[in-house]
OpenMM code with the backbone's topology and positions (N, CA, C; nanometers):
from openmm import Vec3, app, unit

residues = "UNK UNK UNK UNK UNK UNK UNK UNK UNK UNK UNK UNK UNK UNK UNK UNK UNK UNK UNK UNK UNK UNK UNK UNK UNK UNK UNK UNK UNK UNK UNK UNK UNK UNK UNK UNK UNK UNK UNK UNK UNK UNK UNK UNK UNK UNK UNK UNK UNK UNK UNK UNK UNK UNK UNK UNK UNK UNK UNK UNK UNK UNK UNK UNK UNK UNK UNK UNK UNK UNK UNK UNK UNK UNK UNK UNK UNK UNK UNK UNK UNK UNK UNK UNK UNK UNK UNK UNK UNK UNK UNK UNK UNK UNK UNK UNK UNK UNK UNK UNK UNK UNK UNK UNK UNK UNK UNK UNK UNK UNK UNK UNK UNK UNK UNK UNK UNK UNK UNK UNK UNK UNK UNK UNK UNK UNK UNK UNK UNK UNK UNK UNK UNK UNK UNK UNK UNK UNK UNK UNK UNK UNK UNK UNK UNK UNK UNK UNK UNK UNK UNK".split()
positions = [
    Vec3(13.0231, 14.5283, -10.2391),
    Vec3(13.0647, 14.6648, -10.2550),
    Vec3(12.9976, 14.7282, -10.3770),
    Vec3(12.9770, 14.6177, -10.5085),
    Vec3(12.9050, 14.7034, -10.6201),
    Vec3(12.7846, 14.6288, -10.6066),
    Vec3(12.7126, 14.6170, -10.4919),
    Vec3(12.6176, 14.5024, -10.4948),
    Vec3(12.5089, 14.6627, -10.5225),
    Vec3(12.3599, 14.6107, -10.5887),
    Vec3(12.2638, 14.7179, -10.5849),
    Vec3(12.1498, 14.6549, -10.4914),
    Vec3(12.1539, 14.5331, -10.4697),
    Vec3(12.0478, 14.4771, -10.4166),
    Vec3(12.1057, 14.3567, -10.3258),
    Vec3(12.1074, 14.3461, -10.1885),
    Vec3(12.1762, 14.2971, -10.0935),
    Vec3(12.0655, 14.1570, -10.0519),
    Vec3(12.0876, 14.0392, -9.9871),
    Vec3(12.0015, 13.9853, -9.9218),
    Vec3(12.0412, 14.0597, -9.8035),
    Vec3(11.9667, 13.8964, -9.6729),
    Vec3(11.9963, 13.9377, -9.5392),
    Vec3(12.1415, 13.8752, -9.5005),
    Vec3(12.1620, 13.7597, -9.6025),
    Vec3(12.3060, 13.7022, -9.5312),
    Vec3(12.3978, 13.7703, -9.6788),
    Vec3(12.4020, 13.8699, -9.6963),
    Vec3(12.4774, 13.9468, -9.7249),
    Vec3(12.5455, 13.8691, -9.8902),
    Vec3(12.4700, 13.8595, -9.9553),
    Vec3(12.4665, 13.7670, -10.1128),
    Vec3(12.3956, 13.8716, -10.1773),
    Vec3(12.4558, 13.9187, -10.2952),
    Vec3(12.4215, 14.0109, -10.4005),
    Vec3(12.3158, 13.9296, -10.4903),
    Vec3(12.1821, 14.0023, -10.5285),
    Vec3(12.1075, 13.9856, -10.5596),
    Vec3(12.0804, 14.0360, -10.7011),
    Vec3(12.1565, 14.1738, -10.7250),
    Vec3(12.1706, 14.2317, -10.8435),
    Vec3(12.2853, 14.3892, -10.7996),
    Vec3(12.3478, 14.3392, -10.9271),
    Vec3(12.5097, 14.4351, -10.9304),
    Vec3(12.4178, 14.5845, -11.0003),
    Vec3(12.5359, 14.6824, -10.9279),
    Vec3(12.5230, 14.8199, -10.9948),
    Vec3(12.5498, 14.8220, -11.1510),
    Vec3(12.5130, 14.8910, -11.2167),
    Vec3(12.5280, 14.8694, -11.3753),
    Vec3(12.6894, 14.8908, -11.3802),
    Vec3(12.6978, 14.8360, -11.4933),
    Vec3(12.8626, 14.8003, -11.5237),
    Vec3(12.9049, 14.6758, -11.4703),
    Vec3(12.8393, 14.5551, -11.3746),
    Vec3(12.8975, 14.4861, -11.3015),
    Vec3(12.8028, 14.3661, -11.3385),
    Vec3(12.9054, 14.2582, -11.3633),
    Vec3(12.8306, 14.1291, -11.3801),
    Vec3(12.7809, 14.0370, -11.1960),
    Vec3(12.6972, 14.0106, -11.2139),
    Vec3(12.6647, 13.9161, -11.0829),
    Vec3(12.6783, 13.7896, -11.1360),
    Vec3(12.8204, 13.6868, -11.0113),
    Vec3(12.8739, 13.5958, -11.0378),
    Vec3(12.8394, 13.4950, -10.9440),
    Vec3(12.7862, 13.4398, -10.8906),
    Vec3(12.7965, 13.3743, -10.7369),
    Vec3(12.7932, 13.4611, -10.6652),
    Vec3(12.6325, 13.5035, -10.6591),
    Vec3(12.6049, 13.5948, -10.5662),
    Vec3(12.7113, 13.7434, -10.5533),
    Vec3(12.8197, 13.7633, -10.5815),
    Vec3(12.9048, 13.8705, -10.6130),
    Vec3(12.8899, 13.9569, -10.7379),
    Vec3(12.9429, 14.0486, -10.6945),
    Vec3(12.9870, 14.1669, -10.8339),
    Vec3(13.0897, 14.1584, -10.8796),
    Vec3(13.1333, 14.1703, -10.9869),
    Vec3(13.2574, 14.1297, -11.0633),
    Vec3(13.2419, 14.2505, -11.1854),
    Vec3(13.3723, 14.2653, -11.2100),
    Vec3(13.3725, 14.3482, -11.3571),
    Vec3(13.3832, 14.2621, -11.4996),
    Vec3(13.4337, 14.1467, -11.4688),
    Vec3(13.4536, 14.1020, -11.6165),
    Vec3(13.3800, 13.9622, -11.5668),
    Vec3(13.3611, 13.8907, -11.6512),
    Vec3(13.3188, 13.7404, -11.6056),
    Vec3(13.4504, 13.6168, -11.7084),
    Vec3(13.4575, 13.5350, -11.6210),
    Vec3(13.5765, 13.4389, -11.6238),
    Vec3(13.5249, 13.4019, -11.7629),
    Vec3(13.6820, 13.3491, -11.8037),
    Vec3(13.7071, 13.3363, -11.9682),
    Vec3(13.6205, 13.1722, -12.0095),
    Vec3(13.6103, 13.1114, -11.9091),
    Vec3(13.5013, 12.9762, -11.8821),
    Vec3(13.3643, 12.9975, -11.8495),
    Vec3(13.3305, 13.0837, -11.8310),
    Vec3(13.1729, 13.1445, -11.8073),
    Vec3(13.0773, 13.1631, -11.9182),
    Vec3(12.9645, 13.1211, -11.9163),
    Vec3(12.8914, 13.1560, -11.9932),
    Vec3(12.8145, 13.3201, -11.9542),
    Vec3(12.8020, 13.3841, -12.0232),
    Vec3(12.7984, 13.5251, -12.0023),
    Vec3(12.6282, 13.5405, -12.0581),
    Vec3(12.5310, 13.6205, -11.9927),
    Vec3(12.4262, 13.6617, -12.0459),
    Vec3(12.4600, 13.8474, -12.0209),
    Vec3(12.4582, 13.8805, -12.1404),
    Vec3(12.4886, 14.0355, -12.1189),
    Vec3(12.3382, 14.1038, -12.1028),
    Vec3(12.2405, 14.0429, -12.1032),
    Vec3(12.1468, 14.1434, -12.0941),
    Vec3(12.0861, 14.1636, -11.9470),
    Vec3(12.1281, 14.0306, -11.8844),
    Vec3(12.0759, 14.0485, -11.7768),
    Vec3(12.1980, 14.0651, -11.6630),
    Vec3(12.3357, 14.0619, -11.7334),
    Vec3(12.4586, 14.1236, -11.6467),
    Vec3(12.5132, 14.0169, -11.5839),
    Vec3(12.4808, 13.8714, -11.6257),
    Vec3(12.5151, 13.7553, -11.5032),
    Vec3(12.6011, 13.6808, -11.6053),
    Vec3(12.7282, 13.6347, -11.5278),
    Vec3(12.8339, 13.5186, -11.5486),
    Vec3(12.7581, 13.3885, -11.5001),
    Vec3(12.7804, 13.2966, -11.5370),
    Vec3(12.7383, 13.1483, -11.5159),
    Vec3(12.8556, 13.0466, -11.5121),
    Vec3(12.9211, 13.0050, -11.3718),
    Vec3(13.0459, 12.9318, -11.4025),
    Vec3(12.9529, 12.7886, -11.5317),
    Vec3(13.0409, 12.7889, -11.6040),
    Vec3(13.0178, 12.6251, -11.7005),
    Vec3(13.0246, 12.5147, -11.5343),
    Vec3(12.9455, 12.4162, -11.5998),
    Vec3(12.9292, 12.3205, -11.5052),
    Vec3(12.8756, 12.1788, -11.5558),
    Vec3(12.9309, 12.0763, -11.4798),
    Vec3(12.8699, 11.8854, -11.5526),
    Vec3(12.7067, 11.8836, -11.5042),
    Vec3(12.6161, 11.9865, -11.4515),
    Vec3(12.5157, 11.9500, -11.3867),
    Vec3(12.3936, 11.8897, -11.4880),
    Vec3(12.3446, 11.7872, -11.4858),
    Vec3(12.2317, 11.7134, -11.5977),
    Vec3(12.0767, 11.8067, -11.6224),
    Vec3(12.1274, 11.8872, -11.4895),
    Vec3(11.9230, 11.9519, -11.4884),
    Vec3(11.9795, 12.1060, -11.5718),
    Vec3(11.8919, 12.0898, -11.6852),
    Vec3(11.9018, 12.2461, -11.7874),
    Vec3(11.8466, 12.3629, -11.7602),
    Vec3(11.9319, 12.4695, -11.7752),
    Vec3(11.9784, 12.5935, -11.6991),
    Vec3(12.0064, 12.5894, -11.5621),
    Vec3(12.0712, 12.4977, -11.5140),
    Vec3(12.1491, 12.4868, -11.3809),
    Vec3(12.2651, 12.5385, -11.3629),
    Vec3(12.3204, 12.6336, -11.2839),
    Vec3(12.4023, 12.6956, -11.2411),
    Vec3(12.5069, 12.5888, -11.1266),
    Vec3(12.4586, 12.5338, -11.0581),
    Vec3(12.5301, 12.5274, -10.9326),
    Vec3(12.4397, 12.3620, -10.8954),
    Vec3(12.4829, 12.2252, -10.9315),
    Vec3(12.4288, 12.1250, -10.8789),
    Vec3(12.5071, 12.0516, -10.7258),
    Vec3(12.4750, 11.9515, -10.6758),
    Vec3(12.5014, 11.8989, -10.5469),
    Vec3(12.6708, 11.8871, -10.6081),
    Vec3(12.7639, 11.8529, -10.5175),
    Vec3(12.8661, 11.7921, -10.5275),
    Vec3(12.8955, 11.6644, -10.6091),
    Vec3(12.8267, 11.5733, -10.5060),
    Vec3(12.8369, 11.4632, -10.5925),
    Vec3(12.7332, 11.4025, -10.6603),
    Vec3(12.6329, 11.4732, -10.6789),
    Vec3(12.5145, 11.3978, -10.7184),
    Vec3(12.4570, 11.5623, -10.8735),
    Vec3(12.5229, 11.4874, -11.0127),
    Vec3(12.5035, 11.6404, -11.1055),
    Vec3(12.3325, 11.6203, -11.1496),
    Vec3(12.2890, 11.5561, -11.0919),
    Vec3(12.0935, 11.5343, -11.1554),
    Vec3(12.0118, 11.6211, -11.0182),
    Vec3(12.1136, 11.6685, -10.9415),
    Vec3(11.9907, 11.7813, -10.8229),
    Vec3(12.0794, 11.8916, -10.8755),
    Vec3(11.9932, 12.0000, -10.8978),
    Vec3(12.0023, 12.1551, -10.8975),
    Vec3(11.9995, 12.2286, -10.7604),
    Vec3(12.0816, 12.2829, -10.7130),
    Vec3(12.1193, 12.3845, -10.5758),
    Vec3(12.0849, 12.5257, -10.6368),
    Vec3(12.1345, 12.5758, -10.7898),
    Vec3(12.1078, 12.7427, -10.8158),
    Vec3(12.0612, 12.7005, -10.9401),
    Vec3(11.9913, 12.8333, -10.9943),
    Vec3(11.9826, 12.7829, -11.1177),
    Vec3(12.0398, 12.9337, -11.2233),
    Vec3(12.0657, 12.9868, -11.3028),
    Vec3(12.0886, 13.0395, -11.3954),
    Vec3(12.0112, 13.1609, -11.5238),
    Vec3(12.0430, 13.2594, -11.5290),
    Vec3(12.0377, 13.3294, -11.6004),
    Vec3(11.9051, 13.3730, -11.6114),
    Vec3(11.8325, 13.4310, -11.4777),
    Vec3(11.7124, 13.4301, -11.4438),
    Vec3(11.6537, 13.3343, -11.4483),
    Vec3(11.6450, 13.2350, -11.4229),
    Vec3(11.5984, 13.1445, -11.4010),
    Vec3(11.5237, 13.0900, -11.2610),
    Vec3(11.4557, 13.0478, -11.2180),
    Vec3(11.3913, 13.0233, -11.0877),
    Vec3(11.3149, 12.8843, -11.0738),
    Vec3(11.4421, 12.8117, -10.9334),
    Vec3(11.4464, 12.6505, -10.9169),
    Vec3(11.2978, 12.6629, -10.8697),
    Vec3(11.1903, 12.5206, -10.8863),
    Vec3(11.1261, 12.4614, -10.8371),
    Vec3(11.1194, 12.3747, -10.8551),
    Vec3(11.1581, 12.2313, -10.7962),
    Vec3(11.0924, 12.0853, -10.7825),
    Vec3(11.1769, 12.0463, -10.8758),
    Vec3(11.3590, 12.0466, -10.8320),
    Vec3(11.5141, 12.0304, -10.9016),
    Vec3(11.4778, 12.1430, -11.0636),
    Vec3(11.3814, 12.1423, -11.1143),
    Vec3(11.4025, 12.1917, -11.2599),
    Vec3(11.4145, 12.3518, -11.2441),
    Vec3(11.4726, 12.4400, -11.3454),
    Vec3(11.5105, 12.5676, -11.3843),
    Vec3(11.4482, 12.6307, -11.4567),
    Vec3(11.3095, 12.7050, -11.4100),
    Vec3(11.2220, 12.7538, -11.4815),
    Vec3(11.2365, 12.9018, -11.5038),
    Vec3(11.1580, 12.9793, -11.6577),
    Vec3(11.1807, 13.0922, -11.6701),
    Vec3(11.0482, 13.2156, -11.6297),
    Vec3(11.0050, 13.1135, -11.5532),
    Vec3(10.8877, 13.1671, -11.4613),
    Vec3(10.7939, 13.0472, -11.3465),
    Vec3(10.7447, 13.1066, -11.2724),
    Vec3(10.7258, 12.9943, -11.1646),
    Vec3(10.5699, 12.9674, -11.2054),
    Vec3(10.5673, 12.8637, -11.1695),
    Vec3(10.4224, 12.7697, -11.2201),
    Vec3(10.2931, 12.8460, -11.1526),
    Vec3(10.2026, 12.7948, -11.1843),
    Vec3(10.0658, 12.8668, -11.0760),
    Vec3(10.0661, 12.9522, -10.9826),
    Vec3(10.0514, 12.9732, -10.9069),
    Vec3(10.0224, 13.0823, -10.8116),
    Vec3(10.1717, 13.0814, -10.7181),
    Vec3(10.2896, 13.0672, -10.7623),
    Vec3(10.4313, 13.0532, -10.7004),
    Vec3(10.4670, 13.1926, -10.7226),
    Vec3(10.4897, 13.2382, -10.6567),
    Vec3(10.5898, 13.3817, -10.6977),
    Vec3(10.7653, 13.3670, -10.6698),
    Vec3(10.7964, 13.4462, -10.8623),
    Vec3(10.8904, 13.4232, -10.8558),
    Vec3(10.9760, 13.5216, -10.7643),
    Vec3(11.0804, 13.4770, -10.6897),
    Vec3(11.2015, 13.5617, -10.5560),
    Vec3(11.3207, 13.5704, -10.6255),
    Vec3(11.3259, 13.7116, -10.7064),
    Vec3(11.4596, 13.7381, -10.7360),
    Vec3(11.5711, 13.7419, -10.6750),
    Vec3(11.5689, 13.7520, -10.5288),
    Vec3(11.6842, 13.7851, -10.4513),
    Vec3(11.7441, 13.6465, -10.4696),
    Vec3(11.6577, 13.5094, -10.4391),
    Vec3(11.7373, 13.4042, -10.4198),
    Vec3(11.6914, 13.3051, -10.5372),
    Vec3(11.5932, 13.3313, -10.6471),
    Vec3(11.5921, 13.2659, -10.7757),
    Vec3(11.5568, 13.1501, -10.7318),
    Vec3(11.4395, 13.1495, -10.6828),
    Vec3(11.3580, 13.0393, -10.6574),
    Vec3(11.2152, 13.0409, -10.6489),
    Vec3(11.1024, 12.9768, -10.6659),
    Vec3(10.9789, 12.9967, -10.6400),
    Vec3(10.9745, 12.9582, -10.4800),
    Vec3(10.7941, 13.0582, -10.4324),
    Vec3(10.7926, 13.0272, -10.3153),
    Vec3(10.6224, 13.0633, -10.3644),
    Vec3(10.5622, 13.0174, -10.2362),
    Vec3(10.4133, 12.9975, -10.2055),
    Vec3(10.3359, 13.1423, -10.2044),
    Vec3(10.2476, 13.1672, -10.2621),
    Vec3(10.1921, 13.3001, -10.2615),
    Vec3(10.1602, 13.3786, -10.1423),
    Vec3(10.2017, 13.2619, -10.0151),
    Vec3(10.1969, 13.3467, -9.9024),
    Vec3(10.2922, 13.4044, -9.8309),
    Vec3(10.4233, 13.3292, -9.9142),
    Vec3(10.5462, 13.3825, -9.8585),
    Vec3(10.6192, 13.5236, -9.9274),
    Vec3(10.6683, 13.5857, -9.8535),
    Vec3(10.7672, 13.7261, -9.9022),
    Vec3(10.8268, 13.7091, -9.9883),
    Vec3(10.8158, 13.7406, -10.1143),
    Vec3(10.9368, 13.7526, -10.2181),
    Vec3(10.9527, 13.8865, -10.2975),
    Vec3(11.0965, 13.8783, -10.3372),
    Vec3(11.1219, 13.9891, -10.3809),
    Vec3(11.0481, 13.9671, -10.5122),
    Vec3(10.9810, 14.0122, -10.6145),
    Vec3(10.9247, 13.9709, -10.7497),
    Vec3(10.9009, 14.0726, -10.8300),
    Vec3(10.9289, 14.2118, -10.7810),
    Vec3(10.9926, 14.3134, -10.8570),
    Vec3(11.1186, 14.3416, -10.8747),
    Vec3(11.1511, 14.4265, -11.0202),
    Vec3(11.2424, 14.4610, -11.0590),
    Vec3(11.3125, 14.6531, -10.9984),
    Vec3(11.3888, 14.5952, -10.9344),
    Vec3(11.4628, 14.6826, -10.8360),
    Vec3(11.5878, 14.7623, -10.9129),
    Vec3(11.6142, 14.8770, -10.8942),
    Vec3(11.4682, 14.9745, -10.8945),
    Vec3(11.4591, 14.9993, -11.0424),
    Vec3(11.3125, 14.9885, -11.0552),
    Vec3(11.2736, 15.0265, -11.1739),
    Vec3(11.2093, 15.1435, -11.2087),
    Vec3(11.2279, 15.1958, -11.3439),
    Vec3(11.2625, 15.3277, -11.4153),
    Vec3(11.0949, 15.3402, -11.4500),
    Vec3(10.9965, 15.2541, -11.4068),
    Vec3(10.8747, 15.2355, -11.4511),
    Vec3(10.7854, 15.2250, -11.3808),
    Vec3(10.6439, 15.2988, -11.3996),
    Vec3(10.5669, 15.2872, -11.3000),
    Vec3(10.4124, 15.2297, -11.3421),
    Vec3(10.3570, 15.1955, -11.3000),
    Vec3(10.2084, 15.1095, -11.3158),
    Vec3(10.1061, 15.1773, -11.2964),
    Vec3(10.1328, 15.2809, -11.2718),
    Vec3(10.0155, 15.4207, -11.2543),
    Vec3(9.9129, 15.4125, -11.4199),
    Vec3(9.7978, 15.3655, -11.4504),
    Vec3(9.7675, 15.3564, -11.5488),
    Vec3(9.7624, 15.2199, -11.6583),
    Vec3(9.8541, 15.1878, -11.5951),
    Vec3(9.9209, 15.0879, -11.6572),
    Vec3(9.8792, 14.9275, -11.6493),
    Vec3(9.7869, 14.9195, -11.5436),
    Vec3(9.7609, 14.7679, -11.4762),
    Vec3(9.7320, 14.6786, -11.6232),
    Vec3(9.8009, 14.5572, -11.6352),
    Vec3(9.7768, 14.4771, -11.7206),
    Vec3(9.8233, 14.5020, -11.8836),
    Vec3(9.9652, 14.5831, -11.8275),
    Vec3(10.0237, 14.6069, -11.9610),
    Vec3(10.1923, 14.5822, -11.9233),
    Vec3(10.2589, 14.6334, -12.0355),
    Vec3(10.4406, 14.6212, -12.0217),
    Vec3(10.4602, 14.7807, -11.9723),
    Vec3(10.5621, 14.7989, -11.8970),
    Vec3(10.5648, 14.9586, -11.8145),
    Vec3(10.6704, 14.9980, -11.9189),
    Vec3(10.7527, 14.9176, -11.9683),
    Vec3(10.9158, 14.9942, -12.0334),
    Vec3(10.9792, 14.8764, -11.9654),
    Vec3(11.0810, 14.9134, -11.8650),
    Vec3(11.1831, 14.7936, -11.8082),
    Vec3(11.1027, 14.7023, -11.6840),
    Vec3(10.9902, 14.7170, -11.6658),
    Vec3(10.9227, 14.6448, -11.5762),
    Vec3(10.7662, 14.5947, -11.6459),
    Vec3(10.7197, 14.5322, -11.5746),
    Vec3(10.5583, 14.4726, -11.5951),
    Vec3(10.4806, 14.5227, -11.4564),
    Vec3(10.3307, 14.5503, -11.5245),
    Vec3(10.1856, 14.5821, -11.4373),
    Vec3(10.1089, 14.4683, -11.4676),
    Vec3(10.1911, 14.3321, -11.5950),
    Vec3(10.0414, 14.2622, -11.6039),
    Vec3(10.0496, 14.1765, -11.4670),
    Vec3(9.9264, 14.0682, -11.4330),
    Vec3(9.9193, 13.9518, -11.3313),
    Vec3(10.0760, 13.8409, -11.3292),
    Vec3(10.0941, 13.8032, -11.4722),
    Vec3(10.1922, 13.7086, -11.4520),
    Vec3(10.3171, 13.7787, -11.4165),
    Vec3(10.3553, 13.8913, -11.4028),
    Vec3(10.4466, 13.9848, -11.3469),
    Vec3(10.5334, 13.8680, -11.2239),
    Vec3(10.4567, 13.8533, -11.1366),
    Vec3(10.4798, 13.7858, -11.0197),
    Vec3(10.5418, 13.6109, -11.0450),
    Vec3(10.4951, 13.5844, -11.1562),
    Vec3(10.5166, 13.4705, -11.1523),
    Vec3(10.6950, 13.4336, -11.2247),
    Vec3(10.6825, 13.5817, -11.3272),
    Vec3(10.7978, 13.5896, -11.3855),
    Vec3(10.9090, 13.6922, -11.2979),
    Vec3(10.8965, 13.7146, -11.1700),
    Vec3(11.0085, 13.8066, -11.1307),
    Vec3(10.9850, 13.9881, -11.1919),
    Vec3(10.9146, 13.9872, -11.2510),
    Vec3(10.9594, 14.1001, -11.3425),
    Vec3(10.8254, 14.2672, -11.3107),
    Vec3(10.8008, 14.2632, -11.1678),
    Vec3(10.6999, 14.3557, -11.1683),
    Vec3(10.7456, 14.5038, -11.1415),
    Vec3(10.6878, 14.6043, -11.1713),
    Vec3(10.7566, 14.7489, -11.1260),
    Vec3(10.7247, 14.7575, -11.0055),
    Vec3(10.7965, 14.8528, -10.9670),
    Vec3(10.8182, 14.8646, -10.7847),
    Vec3(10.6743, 14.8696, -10.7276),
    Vec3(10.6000, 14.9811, -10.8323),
    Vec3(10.4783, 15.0045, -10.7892),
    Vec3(10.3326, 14.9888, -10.7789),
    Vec3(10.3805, 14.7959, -10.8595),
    Vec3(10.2583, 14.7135, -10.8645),
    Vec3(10.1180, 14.6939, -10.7729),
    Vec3(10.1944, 14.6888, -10.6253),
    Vec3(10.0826, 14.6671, -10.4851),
    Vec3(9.9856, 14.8076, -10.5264),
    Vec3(10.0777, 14.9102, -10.5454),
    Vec3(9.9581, 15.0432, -10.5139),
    Vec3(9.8833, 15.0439, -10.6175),
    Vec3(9.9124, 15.0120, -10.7806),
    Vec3(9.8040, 15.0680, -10.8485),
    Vec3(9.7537, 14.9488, -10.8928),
    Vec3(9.8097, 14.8139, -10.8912),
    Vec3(9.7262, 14.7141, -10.9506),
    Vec3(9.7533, 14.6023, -10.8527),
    Vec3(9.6874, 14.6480, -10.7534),
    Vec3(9.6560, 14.5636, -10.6257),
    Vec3(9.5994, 14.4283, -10.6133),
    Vec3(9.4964, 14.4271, -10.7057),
    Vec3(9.4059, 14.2575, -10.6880),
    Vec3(9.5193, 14.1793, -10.7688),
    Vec3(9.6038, 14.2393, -10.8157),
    Vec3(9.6943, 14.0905, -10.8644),
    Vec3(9.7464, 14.0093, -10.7523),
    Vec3(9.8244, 14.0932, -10.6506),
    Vec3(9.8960, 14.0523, -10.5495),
    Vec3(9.7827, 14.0199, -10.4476),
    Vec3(9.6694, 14.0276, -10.4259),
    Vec3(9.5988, 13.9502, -10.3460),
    Vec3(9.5996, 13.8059, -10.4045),
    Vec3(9.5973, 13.7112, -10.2768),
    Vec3(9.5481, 13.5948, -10.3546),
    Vec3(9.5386, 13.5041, -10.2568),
] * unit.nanometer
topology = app.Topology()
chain = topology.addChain("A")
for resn in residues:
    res = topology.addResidue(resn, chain)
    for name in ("N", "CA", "C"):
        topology.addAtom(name, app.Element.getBySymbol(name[0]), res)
């Protein structure tokens, strides 16, 4: 309901301002056991999981990572704050994926545009190359700084 950014199976990706994203949900406050990142608006239930910045490990097994945390994006069990080589990072589901697959890897919606800008900081978004790798590109990366996203 305060979701700003929806998947397809219906898991919040990023809350309307004012609203923390908790497990995929919007929430107004985050639980008194949560670790809280206020800048990026996300609750983190506390958890026994062994792999660092892990959100959400297997049941019974706390050394595999299932989510990971506070922008963070799983590849290969570990919780990275950007995805390795040519992986683009997928904000919707905070994971790396293959440069040939769809990911969300801009910042939705952003107040910033890349017109001019290719290979610099926009304000609340990025035009440089590693943009993609870190989640963090303006909406309007493809149109003005195109050869990044080829590859």
């Amino acid at each position: 309901m305060n979701c700003e950014l929806c998947s397809d199976t219906n898991k919040c990706g990023q809350c309307k301002p004012g609203y923390f994203l908790r497990s995929q949900e919007c929430v107004e406050s985050c639980g008194s056991s949560d670790k809280i990142s206020k800048h990026n608006m996300i609750c983190s239930k506390t958890n026994r999981c062994l792999v660092d910045n892990c959100l959400e490990c297997e049941d019974n097994n706390p050394s595999v990572c299932r989510q990971c945390f506070n922008g963070h994006y799983l590849h290969n069990n570990m919780c990275h704050l950007s995805c390795p080589g040519t992986l683009r990072a997928d904000r919707m589901n905070w994971i790396c994926l293959e440069s040939n697959m769809f990911s969300w890897y801009w910042v939705f919606p952003s107040k910033s545009s890349c017109r001019n800008k290719c290979d610099m900081i926009a304000g609340d978004c990025s035009c440089r190359q590693d943009c993609i790798n870190y989640g963090n590109c303006c909406q309007d990366v493809e149109d003005y700084c195109y050869k990044f996203i080829i590859s």
